[in-house]
C-alpha positions as CSV (number, residue, x, y, z in Angstrom):
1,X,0.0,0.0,0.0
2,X,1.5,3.5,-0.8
3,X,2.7,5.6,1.9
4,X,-0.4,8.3,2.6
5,X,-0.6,11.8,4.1
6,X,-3.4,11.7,6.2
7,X,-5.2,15.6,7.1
8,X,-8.6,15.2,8.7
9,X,-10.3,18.1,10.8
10,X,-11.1,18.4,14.5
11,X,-14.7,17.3,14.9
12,X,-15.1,15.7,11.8
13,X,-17.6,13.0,12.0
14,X,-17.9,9.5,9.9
15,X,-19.6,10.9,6.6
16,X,-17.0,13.5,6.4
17,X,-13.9,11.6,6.4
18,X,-15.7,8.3,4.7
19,X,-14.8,5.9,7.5
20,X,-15.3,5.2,11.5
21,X,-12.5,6.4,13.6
22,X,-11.7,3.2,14.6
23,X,-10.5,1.9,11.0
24,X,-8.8,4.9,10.7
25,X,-6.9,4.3,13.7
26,X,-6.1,0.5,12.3
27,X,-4.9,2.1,9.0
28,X,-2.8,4.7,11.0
29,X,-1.0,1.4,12.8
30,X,-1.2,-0.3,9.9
31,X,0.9,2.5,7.8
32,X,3.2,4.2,10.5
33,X,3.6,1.0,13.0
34,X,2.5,3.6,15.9
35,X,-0.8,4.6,17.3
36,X,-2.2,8.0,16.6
37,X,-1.6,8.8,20.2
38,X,2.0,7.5,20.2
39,X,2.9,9.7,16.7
40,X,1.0,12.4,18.4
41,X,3.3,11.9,21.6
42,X,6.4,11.9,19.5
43,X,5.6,15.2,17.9
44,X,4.7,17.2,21.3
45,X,8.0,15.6,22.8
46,X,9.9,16.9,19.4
47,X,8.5,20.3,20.1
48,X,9.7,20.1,23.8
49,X,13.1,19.1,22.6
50,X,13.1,22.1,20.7
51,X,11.8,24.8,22.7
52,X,14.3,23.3,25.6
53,X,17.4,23.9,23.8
54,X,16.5,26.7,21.1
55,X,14.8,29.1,24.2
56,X,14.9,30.4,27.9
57,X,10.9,29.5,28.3
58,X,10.5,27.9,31.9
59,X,8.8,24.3,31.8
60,X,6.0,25.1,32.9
61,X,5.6,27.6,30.0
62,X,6.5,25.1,27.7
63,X,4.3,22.2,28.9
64,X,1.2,24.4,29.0
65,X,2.2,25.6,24.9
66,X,2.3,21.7,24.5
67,X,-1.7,21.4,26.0
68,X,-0.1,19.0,28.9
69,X,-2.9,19.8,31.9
70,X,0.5,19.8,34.7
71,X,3.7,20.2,34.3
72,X,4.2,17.2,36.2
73,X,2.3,15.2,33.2
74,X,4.8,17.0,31.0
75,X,7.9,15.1,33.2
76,X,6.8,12.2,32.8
77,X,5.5,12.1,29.2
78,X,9.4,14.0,28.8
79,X,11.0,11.3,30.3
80,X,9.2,8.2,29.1
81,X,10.3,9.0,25.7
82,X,13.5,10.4,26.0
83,X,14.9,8.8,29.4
84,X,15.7,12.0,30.7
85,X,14.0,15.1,32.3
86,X,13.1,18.3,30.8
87,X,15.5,20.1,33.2
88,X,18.2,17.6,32.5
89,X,18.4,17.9,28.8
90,X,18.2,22.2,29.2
91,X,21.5,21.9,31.7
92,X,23.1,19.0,29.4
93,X,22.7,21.1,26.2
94,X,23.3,24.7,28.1
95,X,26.6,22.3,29.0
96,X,27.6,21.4,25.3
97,X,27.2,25.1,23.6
98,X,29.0,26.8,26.8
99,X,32.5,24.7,26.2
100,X,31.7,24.4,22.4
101,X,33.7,27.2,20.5
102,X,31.4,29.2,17.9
């Protein structure tokens, strides 16, 4: 089956988008080998990496830009996917570009 690009609107219901949620999910496993929620996951955790090491935003800041209800949901989500905290990839990378010469 061809790779797909899939682009669906918030609140779109069945008739809209020609099939039930629920085969949409399968064919989203199906094609990408992750749940929606998992690629969704990865994304908000890609932005996090990003605003952590490309700006001074405290984490609190940046988990609330990223729709995370508690910062503390934020950690762990942070964590579980990259095996470190928030805090600890800011200091790590603040470490690297202070010794690094420009």
């Amino acid at each position: 089956m061809p790779e797909r690009a899939w682009h669906f609107a918030a609140g779109a219901d069945d008739k809209t988008l020609g099939f039930s949620e629920r085969y949409f999910a399968r064919l989203f496993r199906e094609q990408t080998k992750h749940s929606i929620g998992q690629y969704l996951r990865t994304a908000q955790i890609a932005k996090a990496q990003s605003y952590l090491t490309d700006t001074e935003l405290p984490l609190k800041k940046i988990a609330a830009r990223l729709g995370f209800s508690a910062a503390s949901n934020f950690f762990g989500a942070f964590r579980t996917v990259t095996g470190v905290t928030p805090g600890h990839l800011r200091q790590v990378n603040r470490a690297i570009f202070a010794i690094t010469p420009m």
